[in-house]
Predicted model as a PDB file, atoms N, CA, C, CB and O in Angstrom, pLDDT in the B-factor column:
MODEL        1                                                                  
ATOM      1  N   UNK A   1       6.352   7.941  -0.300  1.00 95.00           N  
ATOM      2  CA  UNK A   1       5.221   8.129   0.567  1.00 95.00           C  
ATOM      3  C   UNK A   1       5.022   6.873   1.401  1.00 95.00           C  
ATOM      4  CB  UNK A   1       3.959   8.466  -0.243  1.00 95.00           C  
ATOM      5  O   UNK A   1       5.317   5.753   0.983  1.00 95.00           O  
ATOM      6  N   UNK A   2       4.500   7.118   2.616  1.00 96.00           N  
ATOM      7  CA  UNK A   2       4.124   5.740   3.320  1.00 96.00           C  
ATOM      8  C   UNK A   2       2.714   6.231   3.925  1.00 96.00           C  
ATOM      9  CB  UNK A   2       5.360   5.138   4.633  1.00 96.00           C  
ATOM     10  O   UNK A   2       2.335   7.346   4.284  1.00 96.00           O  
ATOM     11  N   UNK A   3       2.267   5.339   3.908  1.00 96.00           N  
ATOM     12  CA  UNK A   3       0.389   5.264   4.102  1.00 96.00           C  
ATOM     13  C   UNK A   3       0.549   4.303   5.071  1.00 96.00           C  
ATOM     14  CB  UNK A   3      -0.831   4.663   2.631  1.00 96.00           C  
ATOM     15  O   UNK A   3       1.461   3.481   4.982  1.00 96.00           O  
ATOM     16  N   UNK A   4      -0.218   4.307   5.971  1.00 97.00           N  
ATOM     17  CA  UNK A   4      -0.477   3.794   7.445  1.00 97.00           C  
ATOM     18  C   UNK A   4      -2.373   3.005   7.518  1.00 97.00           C  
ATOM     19  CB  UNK A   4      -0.255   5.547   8.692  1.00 97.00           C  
ATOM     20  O   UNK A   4      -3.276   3.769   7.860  1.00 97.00           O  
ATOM     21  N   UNK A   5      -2.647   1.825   7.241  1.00 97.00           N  
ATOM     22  CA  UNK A   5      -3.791   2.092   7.684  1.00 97.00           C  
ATOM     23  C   UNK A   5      -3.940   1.445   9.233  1.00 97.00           C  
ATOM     24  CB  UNK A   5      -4.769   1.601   6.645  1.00 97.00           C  
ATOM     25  O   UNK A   5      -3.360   0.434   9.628  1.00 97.00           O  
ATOM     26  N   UNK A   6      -4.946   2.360  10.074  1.00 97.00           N  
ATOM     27  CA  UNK A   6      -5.446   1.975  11.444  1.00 97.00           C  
ATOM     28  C   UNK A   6      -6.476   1.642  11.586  1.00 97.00           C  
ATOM     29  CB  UNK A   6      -5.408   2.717  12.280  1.00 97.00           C  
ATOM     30  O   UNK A   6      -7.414   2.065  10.911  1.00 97.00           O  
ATOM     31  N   UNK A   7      -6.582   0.728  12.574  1.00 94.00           N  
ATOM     32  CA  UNK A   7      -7.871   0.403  12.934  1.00 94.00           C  
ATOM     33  C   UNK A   7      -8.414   1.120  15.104  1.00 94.00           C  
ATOM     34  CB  UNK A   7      -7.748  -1.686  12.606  1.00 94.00           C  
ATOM     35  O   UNK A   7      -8.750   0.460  16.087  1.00 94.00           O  
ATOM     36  N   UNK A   8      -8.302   2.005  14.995  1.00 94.00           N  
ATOM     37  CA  UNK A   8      -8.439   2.770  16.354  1.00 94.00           C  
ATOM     38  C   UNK A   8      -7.022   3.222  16.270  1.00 94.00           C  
ATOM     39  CB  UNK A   8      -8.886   1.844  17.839  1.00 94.00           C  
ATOM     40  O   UNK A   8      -6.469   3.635  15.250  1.00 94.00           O  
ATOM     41  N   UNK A   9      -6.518   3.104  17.407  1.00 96.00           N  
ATOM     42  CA  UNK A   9      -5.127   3.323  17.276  1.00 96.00           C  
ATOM     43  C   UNK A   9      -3.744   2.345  16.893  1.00 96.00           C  
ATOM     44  CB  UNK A   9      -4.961   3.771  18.378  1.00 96.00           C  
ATOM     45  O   UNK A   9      -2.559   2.630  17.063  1.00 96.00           O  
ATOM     46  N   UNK A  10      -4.279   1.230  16.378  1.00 95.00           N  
ATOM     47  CA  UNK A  10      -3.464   0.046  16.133  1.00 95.00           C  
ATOM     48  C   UNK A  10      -3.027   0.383  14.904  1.00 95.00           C  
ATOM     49  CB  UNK A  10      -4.134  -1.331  16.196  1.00 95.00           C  
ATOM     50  O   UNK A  10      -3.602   1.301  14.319  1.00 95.00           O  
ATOM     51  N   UNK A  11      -1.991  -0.261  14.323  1.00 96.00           N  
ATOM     52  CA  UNK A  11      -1.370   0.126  12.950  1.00 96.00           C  
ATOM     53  C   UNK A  11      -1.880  -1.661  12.536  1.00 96.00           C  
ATOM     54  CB  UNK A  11       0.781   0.755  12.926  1.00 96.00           C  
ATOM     55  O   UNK A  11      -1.785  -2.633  13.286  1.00 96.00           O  
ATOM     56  N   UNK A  12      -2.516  -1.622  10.849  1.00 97.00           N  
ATOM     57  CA  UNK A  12      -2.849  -2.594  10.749  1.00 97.00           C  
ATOM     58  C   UNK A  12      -2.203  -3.113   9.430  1.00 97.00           C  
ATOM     59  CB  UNK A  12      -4.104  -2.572  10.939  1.00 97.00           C  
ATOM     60  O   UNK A  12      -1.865  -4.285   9.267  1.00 97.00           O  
ATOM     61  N   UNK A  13      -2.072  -2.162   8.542  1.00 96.00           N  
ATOM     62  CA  UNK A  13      -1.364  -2.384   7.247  1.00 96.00           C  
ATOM     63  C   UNK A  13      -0.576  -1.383   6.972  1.00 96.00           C  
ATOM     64  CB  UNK A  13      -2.181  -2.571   6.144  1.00 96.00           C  
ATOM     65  O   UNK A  13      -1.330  -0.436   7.197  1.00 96.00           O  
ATOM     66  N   UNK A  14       0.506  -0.894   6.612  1.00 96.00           N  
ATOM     67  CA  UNK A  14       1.407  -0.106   5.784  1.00 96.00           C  
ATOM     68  C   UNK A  14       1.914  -0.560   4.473  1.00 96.00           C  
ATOM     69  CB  UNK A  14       2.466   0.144   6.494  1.00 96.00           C  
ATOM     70  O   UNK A  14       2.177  -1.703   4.099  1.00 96.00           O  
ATOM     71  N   UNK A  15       2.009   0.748   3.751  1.00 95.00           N  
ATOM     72  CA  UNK A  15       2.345   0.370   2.507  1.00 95.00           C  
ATOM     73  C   UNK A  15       3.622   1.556   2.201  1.00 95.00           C  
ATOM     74  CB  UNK A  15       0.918   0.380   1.453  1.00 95.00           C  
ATOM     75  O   UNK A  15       3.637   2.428   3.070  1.00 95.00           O  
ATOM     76  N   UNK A  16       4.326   1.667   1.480  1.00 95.00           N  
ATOM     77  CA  UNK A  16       5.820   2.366   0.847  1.00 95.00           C  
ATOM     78  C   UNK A  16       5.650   2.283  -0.894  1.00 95.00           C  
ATOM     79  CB  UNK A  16       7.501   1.229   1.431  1.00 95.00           C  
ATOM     80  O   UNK A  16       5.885   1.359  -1.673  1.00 95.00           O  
ATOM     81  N   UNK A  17       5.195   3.515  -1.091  1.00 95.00           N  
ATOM     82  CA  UNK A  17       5.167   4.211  -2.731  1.00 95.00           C  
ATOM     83  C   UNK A  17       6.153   5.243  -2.826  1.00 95.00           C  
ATOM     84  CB  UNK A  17       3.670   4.991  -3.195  1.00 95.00           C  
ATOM     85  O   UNK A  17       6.262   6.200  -2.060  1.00 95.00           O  
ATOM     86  N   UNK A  18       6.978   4.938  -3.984  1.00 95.00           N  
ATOM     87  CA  UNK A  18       7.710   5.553  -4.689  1.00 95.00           C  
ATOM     88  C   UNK A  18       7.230   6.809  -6.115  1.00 95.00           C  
ATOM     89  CB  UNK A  18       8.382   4.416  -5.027  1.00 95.00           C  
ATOM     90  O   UNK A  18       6.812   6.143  -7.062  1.00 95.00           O  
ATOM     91  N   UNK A  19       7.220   7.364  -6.233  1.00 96.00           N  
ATOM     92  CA  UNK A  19       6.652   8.391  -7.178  1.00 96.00           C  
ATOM     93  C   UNK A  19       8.066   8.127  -8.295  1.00 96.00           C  
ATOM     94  CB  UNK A  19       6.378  10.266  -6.353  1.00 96.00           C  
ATOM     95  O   UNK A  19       9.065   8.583  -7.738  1.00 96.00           O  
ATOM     96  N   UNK A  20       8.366   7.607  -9.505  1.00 95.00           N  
ATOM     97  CA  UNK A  20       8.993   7.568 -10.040  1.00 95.00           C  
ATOM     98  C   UNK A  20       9.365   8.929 -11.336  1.00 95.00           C  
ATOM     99  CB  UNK A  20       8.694   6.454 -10.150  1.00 95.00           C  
ATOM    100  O   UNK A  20      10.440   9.455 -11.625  1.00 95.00           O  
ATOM    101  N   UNK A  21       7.944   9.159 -11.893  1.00 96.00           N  
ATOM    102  CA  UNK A  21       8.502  10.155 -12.856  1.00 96.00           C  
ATOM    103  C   UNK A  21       6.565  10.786 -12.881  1.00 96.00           C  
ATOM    104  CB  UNK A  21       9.526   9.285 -14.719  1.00 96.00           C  
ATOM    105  O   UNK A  21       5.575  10.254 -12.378  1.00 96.00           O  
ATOM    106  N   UNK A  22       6.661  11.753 -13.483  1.00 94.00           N  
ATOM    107  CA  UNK A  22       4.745  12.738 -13.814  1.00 94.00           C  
ATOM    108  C   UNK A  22       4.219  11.034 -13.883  1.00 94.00           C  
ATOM    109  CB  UNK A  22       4.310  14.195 -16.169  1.00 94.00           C  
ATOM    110  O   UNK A  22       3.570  11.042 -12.837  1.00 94.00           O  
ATOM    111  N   UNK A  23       4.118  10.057 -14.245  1.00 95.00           N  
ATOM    112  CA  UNK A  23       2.610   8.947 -14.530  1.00 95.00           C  
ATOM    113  C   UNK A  23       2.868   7.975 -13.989  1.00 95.00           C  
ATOM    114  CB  UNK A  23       2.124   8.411 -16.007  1.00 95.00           C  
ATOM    115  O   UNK A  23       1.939   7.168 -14.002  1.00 95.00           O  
ATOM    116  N   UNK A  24       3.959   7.578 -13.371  1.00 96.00           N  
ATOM    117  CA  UNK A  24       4.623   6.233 -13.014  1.00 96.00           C  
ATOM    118  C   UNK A  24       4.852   6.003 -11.624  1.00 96.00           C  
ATOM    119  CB  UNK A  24       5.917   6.084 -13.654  1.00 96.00           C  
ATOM    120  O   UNK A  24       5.895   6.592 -11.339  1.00 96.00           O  
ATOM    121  N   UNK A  25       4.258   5.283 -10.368  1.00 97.00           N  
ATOM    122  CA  UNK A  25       4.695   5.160  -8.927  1.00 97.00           C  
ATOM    123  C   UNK A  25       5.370   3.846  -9.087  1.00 97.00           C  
ATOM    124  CB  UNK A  25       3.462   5.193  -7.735  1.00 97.00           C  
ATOM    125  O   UNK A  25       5.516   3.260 -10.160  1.00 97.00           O  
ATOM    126  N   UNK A  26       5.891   3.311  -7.554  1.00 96.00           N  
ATOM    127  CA  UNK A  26       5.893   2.175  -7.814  1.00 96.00           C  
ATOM    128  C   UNK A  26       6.347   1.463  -6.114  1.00 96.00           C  
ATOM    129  CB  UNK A  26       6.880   1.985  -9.180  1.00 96.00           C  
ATOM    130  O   UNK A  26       7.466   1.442  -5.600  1.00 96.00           O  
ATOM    131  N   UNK A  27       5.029   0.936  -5.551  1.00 95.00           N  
ATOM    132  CA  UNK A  27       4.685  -0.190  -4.513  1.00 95.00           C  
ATOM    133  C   UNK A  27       5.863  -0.848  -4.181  1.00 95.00           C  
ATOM    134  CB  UNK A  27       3.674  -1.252  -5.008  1.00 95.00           C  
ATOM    135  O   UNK A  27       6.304  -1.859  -4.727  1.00 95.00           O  
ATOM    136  N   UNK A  28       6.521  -0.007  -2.938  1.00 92.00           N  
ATOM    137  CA  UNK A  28       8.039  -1.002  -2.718  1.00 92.00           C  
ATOM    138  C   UNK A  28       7.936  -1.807  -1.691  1.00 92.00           C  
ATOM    139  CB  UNK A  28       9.449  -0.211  -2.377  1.00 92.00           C  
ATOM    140  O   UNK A  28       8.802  -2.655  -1.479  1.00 92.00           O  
ATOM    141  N   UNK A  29       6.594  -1.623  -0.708  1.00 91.00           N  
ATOM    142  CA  UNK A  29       6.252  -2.832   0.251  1.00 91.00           C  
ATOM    143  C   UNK A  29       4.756  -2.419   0.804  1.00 91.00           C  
ATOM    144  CB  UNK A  29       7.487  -3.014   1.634  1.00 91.00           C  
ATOM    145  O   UNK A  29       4.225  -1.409   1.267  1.00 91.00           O  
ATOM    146  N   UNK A  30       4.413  -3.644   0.522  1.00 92.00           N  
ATOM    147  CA  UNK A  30       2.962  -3.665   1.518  1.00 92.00           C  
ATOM    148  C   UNK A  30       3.228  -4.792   2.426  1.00 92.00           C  
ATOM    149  CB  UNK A  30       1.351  -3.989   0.638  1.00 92.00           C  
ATOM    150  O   UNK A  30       3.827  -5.840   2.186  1.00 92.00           O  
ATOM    151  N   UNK A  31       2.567  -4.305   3.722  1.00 92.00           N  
ATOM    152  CA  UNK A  31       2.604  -5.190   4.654  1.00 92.00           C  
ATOM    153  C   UNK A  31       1.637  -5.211   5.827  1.00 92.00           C  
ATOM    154  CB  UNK A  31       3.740  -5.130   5.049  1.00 92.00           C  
ATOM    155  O   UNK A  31       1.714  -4.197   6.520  1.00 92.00           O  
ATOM    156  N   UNK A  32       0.724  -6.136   6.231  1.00 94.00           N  
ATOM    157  CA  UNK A  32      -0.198  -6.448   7.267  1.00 94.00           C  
ATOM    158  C   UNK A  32       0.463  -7.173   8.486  1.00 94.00           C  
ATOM    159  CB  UNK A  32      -1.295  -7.288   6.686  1.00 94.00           C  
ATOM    160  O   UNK A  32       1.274  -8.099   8.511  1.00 94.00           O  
ATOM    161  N   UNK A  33      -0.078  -6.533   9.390  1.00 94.00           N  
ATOM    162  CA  UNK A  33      -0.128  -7.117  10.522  1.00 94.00           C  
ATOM    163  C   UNK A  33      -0.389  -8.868  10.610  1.00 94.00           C  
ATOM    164  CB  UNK A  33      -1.141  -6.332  11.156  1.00 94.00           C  
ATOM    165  O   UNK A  33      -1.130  -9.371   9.765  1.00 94.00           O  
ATOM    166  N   UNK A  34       0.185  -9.647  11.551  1.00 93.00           N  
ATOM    167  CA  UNK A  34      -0.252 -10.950  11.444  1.00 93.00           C  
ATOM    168  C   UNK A  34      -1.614 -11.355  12.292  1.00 93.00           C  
ATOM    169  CB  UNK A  34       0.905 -11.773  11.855  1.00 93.00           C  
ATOM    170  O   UNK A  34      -2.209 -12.432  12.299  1.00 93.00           O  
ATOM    171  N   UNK A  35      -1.808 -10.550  12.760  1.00 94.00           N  
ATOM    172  CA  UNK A  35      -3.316 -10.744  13.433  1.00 94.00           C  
ATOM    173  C   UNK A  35      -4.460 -10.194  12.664  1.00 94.00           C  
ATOM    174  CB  UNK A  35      -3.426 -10.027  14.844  1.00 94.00           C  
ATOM    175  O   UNK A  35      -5.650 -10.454  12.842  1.00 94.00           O  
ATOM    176  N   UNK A  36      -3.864  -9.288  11.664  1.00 94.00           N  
ATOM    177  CA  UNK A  36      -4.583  -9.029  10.758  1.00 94.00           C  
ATOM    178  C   UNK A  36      -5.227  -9.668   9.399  1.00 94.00           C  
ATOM    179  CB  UNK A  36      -4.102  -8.307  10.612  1.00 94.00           C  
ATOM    180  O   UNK A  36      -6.251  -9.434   8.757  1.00 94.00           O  
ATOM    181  N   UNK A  37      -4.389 -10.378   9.296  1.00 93.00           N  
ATOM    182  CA  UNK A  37      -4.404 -11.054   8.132  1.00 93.00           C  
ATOM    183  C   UNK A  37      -5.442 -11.634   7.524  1.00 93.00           C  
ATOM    184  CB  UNK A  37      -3.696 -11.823   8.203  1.00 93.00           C  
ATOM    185  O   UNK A  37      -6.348 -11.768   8.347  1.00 93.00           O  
ATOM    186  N   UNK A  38      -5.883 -12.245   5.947  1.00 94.00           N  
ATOM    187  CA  UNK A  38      -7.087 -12.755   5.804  1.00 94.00           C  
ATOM    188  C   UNK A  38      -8.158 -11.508   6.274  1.00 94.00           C  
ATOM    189  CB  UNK A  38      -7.156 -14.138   6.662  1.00 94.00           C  
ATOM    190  O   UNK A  38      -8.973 -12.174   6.912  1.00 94.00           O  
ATOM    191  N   UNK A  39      -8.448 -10.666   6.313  1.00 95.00           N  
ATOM    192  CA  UNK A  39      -9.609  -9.659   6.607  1.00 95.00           C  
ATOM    193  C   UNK A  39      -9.763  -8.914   5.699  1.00 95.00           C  
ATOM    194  CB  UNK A  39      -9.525  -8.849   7.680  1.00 95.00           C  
ATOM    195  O   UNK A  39     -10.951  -8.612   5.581  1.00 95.00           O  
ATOM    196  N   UNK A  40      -9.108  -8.445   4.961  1.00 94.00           N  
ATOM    197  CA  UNK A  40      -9.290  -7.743   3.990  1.00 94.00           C  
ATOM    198  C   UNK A  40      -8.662  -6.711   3.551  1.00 94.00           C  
ATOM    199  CB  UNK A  40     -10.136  -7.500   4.041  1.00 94.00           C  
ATOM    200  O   UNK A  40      -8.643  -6.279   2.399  1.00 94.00           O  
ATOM    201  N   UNK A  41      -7.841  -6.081   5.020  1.00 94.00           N  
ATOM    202  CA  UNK A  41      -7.141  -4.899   5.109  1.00 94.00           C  
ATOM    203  C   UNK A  41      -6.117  -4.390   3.922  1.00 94.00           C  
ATOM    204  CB  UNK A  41      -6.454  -5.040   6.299  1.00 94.00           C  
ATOM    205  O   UNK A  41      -6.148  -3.322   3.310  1.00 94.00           O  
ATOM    206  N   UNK A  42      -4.982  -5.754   3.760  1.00 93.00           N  
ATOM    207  CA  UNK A  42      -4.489  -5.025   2.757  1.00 93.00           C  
ATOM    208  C   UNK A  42      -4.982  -4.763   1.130  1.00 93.00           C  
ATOM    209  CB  UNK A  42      -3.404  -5.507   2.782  1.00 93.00           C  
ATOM    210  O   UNK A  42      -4.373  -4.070   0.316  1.00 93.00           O  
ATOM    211  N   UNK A  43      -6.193  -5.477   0.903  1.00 95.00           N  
ATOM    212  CA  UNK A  43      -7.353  -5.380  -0.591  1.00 95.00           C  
ATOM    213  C   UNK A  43      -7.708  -3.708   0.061  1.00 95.00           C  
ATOM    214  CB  UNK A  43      -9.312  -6.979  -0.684  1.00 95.00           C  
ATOM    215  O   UNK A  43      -7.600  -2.960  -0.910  1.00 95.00           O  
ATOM    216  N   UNK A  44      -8.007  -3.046   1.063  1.00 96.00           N  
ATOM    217  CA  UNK A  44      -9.019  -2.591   1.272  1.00 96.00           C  
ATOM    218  C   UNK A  44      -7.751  -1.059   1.005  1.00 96.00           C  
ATOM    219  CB  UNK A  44     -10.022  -3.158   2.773  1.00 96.00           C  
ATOM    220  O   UNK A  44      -7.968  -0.032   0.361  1.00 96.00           O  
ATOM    221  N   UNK A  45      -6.793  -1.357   1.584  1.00 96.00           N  
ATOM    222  CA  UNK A  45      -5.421  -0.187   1.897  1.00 96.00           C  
ATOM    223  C   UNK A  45      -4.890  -0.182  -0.195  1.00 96.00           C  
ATOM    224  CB  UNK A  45      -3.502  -1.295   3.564  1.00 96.00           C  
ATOM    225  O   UNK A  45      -4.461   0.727  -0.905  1.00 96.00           O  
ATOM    226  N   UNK A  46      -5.158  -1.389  -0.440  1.00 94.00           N  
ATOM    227  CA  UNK A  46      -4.363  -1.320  -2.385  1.00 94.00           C  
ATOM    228  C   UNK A  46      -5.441  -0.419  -3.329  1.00 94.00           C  
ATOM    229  CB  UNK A  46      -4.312  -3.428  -3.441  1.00 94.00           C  
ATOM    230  O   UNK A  46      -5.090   0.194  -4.337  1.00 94.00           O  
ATOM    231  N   UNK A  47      -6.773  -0.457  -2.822  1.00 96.00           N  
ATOM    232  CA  UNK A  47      -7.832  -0.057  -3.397  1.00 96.00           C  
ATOM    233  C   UNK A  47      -8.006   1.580  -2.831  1.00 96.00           C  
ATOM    234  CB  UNK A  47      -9.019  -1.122  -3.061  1.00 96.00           C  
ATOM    235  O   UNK A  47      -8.456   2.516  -3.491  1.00 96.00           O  
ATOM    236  N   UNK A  48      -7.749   1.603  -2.092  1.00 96.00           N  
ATOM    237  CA  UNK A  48      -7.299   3.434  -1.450  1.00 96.00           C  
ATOM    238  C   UNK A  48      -6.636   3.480  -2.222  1.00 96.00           C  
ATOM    239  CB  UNK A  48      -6.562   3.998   0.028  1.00 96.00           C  
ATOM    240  O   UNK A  48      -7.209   3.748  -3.278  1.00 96.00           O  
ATOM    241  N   UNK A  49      -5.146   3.298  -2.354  1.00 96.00           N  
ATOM    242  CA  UNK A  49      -4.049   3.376  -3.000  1.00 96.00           C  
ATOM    243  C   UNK A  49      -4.174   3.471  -4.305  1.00 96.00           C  
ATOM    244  CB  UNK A  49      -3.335   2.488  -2.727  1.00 96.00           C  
ATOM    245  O   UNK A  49      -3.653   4.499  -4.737  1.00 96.00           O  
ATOM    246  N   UNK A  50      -4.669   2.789  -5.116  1.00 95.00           N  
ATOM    247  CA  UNK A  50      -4.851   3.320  -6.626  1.00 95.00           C  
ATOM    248  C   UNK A  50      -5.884   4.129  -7.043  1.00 95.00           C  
ATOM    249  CB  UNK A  50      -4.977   2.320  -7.492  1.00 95.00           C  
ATOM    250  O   UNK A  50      -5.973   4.246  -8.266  1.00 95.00           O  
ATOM    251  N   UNK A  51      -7.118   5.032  -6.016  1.00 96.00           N  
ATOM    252  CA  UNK A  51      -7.748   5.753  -6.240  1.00 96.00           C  
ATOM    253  C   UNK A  51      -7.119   7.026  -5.595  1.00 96.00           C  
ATOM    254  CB  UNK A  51      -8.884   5.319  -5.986  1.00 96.00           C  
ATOM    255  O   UNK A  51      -7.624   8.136  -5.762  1.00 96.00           O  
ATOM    256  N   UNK A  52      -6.010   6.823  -4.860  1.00 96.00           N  
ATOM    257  CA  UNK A  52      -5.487   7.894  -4.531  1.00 96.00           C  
ATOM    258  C   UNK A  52      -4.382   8.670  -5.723  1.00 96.00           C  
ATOM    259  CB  UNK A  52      -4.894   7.507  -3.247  1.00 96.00           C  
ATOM    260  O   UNK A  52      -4.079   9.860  -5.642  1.00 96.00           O  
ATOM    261  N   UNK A  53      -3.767   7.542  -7.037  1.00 96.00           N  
ATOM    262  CA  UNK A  53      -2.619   7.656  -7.071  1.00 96.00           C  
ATOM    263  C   UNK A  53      -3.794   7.740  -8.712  1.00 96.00           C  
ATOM    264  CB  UNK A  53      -1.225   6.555  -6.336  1.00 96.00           C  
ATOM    265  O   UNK A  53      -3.086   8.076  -9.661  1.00 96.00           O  
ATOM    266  N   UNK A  54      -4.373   7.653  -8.883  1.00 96.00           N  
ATOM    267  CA  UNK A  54      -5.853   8.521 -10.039  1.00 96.00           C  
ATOM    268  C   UNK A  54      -5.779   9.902  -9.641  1.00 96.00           C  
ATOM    269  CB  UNK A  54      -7.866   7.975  -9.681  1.00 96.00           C  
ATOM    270  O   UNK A  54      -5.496  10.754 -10.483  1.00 96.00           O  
ATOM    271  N   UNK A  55      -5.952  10.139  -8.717  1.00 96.00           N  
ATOM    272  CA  UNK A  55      -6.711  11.696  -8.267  1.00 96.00           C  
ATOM    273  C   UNK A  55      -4.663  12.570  -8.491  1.00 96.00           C  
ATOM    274  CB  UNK A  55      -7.815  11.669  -5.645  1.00 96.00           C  
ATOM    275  O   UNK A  55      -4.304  13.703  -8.813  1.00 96.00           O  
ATOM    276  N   UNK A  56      -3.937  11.394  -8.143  1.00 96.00           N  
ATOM    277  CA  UNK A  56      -1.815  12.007  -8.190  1.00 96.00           C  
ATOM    278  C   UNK A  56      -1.767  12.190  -9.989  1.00 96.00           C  
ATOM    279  CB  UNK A  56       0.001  10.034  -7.452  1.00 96.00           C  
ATOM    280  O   UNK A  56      -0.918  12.950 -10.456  1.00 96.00           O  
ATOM    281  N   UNK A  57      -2.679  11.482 -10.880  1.00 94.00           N  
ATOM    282  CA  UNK A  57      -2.175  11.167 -11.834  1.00 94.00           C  
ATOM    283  C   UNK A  57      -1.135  10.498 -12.669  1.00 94.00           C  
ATOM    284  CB  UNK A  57      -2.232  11.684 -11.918  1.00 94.00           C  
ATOM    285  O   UNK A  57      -0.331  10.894 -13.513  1.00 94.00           O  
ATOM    286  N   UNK A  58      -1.407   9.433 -12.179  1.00 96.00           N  
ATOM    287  CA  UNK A  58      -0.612   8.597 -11.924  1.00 96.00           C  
ATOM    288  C   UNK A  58      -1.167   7.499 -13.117  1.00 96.00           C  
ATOM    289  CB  UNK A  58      -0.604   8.245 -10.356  1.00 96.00           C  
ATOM    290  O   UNK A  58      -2.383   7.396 -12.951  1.00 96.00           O  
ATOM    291  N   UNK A  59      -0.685   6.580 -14.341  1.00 95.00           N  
ATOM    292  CA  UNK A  59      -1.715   6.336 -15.111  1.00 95.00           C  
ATOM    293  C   UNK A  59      -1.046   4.501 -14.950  1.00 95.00           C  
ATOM    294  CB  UNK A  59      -1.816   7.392 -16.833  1.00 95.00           C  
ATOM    295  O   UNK A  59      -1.786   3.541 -15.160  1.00 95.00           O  
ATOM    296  N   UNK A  60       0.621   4.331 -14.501  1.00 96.00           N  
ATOM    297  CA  UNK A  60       0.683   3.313 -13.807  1.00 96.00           C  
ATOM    298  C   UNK A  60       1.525   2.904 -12.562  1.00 96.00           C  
ATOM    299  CB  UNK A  60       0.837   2.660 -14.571  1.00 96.00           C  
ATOM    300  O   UNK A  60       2.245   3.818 -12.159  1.00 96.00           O  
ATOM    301  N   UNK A  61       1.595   1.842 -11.921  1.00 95.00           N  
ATOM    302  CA  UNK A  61       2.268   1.125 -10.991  1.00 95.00           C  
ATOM    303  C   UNK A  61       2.931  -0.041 -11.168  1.00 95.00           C  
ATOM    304  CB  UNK A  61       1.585   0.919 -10.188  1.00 95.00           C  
ATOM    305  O   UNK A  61       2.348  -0.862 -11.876  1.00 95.00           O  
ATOM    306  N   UNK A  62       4.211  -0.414 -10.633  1.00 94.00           N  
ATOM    307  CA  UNK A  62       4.871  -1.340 -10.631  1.00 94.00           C  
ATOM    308  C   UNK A  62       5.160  -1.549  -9.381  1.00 94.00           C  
ATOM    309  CB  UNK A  62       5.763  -1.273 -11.382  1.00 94.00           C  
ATOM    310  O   UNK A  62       5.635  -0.780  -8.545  1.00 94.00           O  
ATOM    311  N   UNK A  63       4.697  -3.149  -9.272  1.00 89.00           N  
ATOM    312  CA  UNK A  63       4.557  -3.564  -7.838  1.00 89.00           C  
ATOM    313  C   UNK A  63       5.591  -4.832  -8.077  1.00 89.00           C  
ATOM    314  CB  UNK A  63       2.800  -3.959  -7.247  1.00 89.00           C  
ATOM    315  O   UNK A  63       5.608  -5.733  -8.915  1.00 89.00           O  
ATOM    316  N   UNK A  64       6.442  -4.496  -6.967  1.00 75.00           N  
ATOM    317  CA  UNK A  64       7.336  -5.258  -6.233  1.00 75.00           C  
ATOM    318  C   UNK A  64       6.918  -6.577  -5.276  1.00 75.00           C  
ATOM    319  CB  UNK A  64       7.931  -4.299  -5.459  1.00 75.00           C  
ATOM    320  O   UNK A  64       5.877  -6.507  -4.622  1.00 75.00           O  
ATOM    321  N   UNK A  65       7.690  -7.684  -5.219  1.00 69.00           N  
ATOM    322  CA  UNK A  65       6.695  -8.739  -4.291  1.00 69.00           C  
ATOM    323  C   UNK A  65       7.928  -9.070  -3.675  1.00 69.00           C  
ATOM    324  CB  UNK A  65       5.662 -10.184  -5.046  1.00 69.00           C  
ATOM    325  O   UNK A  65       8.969  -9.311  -4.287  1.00 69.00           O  
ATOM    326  N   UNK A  66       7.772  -9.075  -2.375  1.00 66.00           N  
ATOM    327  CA  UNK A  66       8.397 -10.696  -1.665  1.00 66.00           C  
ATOM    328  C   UNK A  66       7.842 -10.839  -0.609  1.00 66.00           C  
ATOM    329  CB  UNK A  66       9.990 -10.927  -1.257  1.00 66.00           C  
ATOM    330  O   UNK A  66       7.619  -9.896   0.150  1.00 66.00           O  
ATOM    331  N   UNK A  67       7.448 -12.312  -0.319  1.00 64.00           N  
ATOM    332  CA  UNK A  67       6.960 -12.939   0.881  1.00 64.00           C  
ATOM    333  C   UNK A  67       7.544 -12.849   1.708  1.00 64.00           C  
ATOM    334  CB  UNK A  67       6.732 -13.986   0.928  1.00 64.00           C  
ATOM    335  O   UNK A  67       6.849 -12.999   2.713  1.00 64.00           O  
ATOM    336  N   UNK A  68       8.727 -12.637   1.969  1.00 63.00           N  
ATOM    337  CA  UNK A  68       9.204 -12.824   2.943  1.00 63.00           C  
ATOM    338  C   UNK A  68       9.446 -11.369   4.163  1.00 63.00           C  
ATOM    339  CB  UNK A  68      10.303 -13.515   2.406  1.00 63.00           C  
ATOM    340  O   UNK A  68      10.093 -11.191   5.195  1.00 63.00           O  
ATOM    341  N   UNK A  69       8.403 -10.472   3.210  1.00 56.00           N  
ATOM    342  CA  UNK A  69       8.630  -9.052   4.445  1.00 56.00           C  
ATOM    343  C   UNK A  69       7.884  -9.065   5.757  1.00 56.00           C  
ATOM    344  CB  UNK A  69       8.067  -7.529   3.822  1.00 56.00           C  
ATOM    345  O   UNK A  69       6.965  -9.862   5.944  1.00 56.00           O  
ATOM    346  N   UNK A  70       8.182  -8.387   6.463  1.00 56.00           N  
ATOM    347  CA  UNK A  70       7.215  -8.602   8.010  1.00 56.00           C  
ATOM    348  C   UNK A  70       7.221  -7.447   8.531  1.00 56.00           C  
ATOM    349  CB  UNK A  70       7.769  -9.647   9.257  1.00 56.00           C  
ATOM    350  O   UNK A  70       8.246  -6.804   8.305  1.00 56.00           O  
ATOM    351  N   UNK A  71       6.364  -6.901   9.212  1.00 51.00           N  
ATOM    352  CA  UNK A  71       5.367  -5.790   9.899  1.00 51.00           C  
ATOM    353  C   UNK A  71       6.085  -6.204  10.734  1.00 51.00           C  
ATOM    354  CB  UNK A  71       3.706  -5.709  10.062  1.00 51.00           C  
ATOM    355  O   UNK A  71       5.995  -5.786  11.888  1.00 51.00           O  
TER     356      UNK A  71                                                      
ENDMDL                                                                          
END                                                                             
């Protein structure tokens, strides 16, 4: 799945979830805009995201990191 969040028509954060098995997803990139940054967007897009992936039944996530991705 990929989730898009906007702010009007601007793309401000995206994120890339994997559905692994019935209870298990797993966060293969989040990424903000650089003008975005520091605001809150991607707290605000992770917190959608695990009330969305409650309602999927989903009971966990494994989140992937690297700094070095870019929007």
């Amino acid at each position: 799945y990929h989730l898009v969040l906007y702010k009007g028509f601007q793309i401000v954060s995206v994120a890339h979830l994997e559905f692994i098995n019935d209870h298990l997803a797993a966060l293969r990139s989040l990424a903000t805009d650089e003008a975005h940054k520091k605001m809150g967007n991607a707290t605000f897009l992770m917190q959608t995201i695990e009330k969305w992936l409650i309602h999927q039944n989903k009971t966990a996530l494994i989140m992937h990191s690297n700094l070095n991705a870019e929007m």
